[in-house]
C-alpha positions in Angstrom: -198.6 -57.8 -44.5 -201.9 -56.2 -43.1 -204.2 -58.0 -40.8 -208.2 -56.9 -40.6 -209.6 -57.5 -37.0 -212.9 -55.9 -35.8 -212.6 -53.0 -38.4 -209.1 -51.7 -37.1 -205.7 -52.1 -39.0 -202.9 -53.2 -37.7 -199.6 -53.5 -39.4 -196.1 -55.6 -38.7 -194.6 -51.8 -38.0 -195.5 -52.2 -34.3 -193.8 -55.8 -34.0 -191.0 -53.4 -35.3 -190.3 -51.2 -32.3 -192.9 -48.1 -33.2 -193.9 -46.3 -30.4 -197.3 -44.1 -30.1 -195.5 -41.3 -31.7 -194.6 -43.4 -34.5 -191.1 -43.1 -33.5 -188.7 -45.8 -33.2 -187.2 -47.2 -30.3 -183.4 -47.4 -30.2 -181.6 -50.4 -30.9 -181.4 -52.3 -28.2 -183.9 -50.9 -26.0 -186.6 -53.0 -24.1 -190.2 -52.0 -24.6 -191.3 -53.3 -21.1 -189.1 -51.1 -19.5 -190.8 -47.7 -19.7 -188.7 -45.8 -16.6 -189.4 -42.1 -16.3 -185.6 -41.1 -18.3 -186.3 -37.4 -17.3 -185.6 -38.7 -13.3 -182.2 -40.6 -14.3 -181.3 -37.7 -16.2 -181.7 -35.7 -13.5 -180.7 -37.9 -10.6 -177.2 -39.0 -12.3 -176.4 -35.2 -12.3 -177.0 -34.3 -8.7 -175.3 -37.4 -7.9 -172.3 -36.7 -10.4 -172.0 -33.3 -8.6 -172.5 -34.1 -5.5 -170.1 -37.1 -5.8 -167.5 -34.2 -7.0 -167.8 -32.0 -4.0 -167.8 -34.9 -1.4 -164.5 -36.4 -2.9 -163.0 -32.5 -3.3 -163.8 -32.5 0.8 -162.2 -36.0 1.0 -159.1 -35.7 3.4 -157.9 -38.5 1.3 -157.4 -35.7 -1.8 -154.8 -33.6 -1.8 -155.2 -29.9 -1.2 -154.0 -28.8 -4.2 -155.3 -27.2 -7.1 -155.1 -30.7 -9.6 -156.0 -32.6 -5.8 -159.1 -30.9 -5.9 -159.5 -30.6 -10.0 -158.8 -33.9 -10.2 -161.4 -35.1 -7.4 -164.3 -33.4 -9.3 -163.8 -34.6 -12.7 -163.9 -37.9 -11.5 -167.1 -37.5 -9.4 -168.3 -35.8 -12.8 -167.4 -39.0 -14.3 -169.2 -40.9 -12.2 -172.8 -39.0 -12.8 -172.2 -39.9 -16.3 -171.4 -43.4 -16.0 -174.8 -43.9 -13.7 -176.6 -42.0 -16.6 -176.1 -44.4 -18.5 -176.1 -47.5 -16.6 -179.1 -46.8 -14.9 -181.0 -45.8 -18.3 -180.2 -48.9 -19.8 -181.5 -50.8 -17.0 -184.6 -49.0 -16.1 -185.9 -47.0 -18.7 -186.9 -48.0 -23.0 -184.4 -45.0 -23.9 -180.9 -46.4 -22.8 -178.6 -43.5 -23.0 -175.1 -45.6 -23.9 -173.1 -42.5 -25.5 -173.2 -41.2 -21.7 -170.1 -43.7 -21.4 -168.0 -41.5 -23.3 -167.9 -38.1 -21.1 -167.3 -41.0 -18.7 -164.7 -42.3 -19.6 -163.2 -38.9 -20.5 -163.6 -37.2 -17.5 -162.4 -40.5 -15.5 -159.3 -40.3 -17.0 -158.5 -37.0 -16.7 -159.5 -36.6 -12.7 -157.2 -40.1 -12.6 -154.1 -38.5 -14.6 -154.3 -35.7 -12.7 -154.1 -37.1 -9.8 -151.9 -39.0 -10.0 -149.2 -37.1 -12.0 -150.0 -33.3 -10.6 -148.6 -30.3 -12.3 -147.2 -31.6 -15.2 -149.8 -33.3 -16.4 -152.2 -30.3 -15.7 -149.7 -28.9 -18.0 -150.8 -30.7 -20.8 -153.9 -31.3 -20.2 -154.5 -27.3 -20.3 -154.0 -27.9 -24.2 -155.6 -31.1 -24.9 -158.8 -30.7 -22.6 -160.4 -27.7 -24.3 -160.7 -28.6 -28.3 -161.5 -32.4 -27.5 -164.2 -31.6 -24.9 -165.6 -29.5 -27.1 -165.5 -32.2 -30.0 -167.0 -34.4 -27.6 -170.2 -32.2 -26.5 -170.5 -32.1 -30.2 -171.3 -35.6 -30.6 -173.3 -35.5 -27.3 -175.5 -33.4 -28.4 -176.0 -35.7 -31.6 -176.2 -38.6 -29.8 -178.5 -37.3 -26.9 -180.7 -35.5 -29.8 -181.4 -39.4 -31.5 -182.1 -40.9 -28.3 -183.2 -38.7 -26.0 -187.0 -38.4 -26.2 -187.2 -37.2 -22.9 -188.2 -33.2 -23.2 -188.0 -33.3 -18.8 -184.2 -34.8 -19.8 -183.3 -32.7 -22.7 -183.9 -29.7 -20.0 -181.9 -31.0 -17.6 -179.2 -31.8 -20.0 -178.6 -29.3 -22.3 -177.5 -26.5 -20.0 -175.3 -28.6 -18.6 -174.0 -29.4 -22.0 -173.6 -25.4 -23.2 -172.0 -25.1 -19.6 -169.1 -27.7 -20.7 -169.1 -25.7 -24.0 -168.2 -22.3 -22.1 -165.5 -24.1 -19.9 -163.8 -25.3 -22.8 -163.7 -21.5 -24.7 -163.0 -20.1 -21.3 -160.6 -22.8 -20.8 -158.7 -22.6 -23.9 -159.0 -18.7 -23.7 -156.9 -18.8 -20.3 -154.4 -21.4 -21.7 -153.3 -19.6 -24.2 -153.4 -15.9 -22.1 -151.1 -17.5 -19.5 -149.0 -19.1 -22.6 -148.4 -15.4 -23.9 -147.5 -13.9 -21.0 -145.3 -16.1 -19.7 -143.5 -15.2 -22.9 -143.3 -11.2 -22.5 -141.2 -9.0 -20.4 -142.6 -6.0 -18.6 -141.9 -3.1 -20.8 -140.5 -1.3 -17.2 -139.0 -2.8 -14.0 -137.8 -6.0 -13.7 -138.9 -9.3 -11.9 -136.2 -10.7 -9.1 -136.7 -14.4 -7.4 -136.6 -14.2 -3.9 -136.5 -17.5 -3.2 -138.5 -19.9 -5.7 -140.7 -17.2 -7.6 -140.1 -13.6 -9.5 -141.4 -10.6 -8.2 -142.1 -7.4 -10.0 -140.6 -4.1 -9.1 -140.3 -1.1 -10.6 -138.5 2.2 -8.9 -138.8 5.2 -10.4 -137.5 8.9 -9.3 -134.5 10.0 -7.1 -133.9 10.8 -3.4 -134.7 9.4 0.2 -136.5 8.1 2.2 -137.6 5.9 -0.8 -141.6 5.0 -0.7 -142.9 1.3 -1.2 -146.4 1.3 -2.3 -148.6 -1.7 -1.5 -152.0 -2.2 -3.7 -154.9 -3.5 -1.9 -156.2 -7.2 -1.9 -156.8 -8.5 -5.3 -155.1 -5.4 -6.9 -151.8 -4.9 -8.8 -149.1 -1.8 -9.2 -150.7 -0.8 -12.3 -153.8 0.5 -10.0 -151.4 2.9 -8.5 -151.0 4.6 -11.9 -152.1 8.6 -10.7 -149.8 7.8 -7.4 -146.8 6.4 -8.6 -145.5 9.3 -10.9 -146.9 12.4 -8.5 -144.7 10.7 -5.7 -141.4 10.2 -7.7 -141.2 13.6 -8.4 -140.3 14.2 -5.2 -138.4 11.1 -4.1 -137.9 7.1 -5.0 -141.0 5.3 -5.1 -140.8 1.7 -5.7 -144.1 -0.1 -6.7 -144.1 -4.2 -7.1 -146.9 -6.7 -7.9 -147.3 -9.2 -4.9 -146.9 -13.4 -5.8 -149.3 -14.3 -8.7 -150.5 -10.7 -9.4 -149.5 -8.7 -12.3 -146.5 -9.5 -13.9 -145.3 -11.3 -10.6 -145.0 -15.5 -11.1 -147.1 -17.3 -8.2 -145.6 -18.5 -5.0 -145.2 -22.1 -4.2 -145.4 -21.3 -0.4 -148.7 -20.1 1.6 -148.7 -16.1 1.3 -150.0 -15.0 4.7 -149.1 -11.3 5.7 -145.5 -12.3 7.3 -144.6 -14.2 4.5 -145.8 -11.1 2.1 -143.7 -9.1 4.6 -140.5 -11.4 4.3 -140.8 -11.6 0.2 -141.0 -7.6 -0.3 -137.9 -7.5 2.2 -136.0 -9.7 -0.1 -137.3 -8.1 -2.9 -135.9 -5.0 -1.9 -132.9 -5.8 -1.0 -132.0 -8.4 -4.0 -133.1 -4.8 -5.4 -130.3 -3.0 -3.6 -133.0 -0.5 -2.7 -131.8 0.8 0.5 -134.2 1.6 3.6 -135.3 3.1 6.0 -138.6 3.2 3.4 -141.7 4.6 3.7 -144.5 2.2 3.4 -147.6 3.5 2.2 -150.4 0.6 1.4 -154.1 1.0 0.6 -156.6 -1.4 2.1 -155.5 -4.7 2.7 -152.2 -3.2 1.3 -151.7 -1.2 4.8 -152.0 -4.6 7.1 -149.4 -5.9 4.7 -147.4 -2.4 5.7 -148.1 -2.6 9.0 -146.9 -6.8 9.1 -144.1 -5.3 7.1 -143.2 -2.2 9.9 -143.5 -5.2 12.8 -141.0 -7.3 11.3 -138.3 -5.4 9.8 -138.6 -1.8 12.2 -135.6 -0.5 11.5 -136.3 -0.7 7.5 -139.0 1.5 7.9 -138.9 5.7 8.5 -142.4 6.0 8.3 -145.8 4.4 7.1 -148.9 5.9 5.0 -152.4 4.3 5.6 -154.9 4.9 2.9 -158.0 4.3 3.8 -156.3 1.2 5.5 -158.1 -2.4 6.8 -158.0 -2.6 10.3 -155.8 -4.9 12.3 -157.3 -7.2 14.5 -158.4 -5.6 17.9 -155.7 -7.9 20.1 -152.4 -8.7 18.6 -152.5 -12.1 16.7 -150.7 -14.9 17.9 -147.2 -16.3 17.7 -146.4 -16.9 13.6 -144.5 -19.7 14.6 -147.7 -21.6 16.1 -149.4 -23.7 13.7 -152.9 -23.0 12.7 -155.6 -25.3 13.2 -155.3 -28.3 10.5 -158.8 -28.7 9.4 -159.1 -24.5 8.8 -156.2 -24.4 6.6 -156.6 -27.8 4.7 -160.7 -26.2 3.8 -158.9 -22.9 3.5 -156.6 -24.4 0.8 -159.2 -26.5 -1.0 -161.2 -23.2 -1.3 -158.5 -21.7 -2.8 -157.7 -24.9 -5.1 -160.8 -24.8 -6.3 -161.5 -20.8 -7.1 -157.8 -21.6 -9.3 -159.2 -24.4 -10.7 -162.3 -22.0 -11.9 -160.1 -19.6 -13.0 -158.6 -22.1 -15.7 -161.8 -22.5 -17.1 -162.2 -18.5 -18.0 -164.2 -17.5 -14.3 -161.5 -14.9 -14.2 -162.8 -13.6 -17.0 -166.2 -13.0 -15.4 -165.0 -11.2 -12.4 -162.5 -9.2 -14.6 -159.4 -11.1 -13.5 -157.2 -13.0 -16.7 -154.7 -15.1 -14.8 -155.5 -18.1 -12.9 -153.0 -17.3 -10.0 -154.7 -13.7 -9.7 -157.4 -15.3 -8.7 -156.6 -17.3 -6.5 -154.5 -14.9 -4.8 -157.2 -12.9 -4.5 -159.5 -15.7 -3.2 -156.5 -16.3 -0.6 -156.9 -12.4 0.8 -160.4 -12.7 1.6 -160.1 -16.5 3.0 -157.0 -15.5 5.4 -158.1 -12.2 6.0 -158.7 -12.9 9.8 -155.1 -14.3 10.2 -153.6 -10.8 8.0 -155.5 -8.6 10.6 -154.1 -10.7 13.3 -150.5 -10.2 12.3 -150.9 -6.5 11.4 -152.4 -6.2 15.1 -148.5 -7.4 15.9 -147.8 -3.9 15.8 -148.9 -2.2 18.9 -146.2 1.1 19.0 -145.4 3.2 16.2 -143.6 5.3 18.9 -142.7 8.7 17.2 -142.4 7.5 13.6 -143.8 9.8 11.2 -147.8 8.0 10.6 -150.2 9.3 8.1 -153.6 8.1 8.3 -155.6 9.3 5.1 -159.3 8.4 5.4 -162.5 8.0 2.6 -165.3 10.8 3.3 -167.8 9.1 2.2 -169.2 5.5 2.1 -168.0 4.0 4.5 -169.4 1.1 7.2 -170.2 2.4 10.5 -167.2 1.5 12.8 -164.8 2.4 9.9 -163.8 5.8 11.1 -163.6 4.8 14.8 -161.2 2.3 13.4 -158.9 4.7 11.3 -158.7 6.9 14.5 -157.4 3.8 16.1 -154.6 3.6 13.4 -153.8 7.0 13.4 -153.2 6.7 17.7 -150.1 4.0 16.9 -147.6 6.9 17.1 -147.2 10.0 18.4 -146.3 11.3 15.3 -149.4 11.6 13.5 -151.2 12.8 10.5 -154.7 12.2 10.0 -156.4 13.5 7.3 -160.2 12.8 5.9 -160.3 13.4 1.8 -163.7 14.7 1.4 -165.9 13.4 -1.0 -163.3 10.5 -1.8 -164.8 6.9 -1.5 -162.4 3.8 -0.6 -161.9 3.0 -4.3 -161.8 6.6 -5.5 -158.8 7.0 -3.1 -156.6 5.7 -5.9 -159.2 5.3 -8.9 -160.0 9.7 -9.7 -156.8 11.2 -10.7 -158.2 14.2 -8.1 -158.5 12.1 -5.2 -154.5 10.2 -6.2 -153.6 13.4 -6.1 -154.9 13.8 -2.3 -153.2 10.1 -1.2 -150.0 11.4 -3.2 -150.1 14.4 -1.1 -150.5 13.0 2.2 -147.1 10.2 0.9 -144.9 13.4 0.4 -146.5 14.6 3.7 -144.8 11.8 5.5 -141.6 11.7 4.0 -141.3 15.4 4.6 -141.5 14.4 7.8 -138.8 11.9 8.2 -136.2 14.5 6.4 -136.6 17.2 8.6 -137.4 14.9 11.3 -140.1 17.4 12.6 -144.0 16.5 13.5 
């Protein structure tokens, strides 16, 4: 039916929901309610993430990697659900499919919680495919009802972001699914107490050398060392917990409890000592832990371009640490695991999630590892070698490494010119010069001679 008035035509389409685009409104909507939908878009997702970090912080949460996993989803969840609450009160473009990732990721942060590990277990296989199934229809749904282009802005990246979490997610899944099922082609892996560790011993003769890779590294990053060495003597090279091919600890890995694992190691190994210890970077204040715990296991240590210990000696092991340090420590690390399970290793060229966050725990306790390193205060006459970058280092660095170097009385300190920190076991020329300064020491403790 058409109606004439005052020379303009009107038709029965705008009783039928049209807007001024000629668009129709969705079913259900209320065409007095004209809210700006770009501002709920946008305020439902800095609620929904800040919800997630406040209830990650919650002392109430767990510390623990699905603890904190768990916490976020459902603080996601809750963005979601305001999204579309407040859009069909407020605004003509109610957003109702919103409910779903919702209800979803409600769920999931609920499950996880409250079942742990195994459930993470499984969820590791299911969450992938059907998120991505779901941002599918999201993206359907939001397209139809979404005439926002403010809130199709805001909520399309955050969309392709779920997309990458899922590949990266299911990428990781099925990496740590396939290496749980090999075998290292050398060595072998040994539990010392609740978790394997790798080690591999090649070569003949005594003392035998224990290499220790820096923070975040593994003993295939010793590759130009390790075979230079064991022509000479036994060197043994391992990967510490969650590194490698080593399985993750279930216990806090501070430098002691490094110390105490590689002692076990070694002798579930029946690798006898005295060793040499020779560790590069953080690897040398996991030497030096190792030399103040177990000094009569150890003929002589090698410091490569080694992290300094703290300046006084670090308090008693046996004190507790403050409670509110560690619990944020451990939430830190939670969450940089967490990350890891949605393919963020991948970015920072690290595949397993426990890599990760063992390499997230280095840098977080690294005050407490130079503390316990700085346990060691006399070397006395052991055989020390102290082999130092030439070039690139921070100012202080070299005052520092002179420090090492005056532990014993004993003492070799060489610079490697033109070697950088990394280069010191990275160029095959400058391995050679670390491998040299190794053989150096344990020349030393067999003829027992400066």
């Amino acid at each position: 039916m058409t109606i004439l008035t005052g020379g303009h035509e009107t038709t029965d389409a705008i009783h039928a929901g049209l807007n001024s685009n000629g668009q129709g409104r969705p079913p259900g909507a209320d065409p007095s309610r004209k809210g700006h939908v770009g501002w709920i878009v946008a305020g439902s997702l800095v609620i929904g993430v800040l919800a997630a970090g406040l209830l990650a912080a919650a002392p109430i949460i767990p510390a623990t990697e699905t603890g904190v996993t768990g916490a976020i989803l459902l603080g996601l969840a809750l963005g979601w659900a305001m999204l579309a609450v407040l859009s069909v009160k407020f605004t003509d473009q109610p957003q109702r499919w919103a409910v779903a990732p919702a209800l979803f990721m409600g769920v999931g942060g609920f499950l996880l919680l409250a079942f742990g590990s195994p459930m993470q277990d499984v969820l590791a296989w299911v969450w992938p495919p059907a998120m991505l199934v779901l941002v599918a229809w999201m993206v359907v749904r939001a397209h139809r009802q979404l005439r926002s282009r403010s809130g199709r802005v805001l909520l399309y990246p955050m969309l392709a972001m779920l997309v990458l979490a899922s590949l990266g997610g299911s990428y990781a899944t099925v990496r740590d699914a396939v290496d749980a099922g090999a075998s290292p082609a050398r060595g072998q892996l040994i539990d010392v107490g609740g978790h394997r560790l790798y080690l591999n011993c090649t070569g003949s003769g005594t003392p035998t050398v224990v290499l220790e890779p820096g923070a975040g590294m593994m003993s295939s990053d010793l590759a130009f060392i390790t075979p230079v060495v064991a022509r000479d003597t036994r060197v043994c090279i391992y990967d510490r917990a969650g590194r490698g091919w080593s399985d993750p600890a279930n216990t806090s890995q501070d430098g002691a409890q490094i110390a105490a694992d590689l002692h076990t190691l070694l002798q579930r190994a029946n690798e006898p000592g005295p060793y040499v210890l020779a560790g590069h970077s953080f690897g040398g204040l996991y030497a030096l832990t190792f030399a103040a715990h177990y000094p009569e296991d150890v003929a002589g240590l090698v410091l490569v371009d080694s992290t300094a210990p703290a300046s006084e000696p670090g308090p008693d092991s046996t004190q507790p640490a403050r409670a509110d340090s560690d619990d944020t420590m451990k939430r830190l690390s939670a969450l940089g695991a967490g990350a890891a399970r949605l393919g963020l290793g991948l970015v920072v060229g690290v595949d397993k999630p426990s890599h990760l966050r063992g390499t997230i725990d280095e840098y977080l306790h690294a005050g407490t590892f130079a503390q316990q390193a700085a346990d060691l205060t006399d070397f006395s006459d052991t055989p020390l070698v102290v082999l130092t970058a030439g070039t690139g280092s921070q100012p202080g660095w070299d005052a520092a490494q002179e420090a090492l170097a005056s532990l014993s009385t004993n003492t070799l300190h060489r610079v490697i010119a033109g070697a950088t920190h990394a280069s010191l076991i990275s160029d095959r020329d400058n391995a050679a010069a670390t491998a040299q300064g190794i053989l150096d020491a344990v020349s030393a403790v067999r003829i027992a001679s400066p």
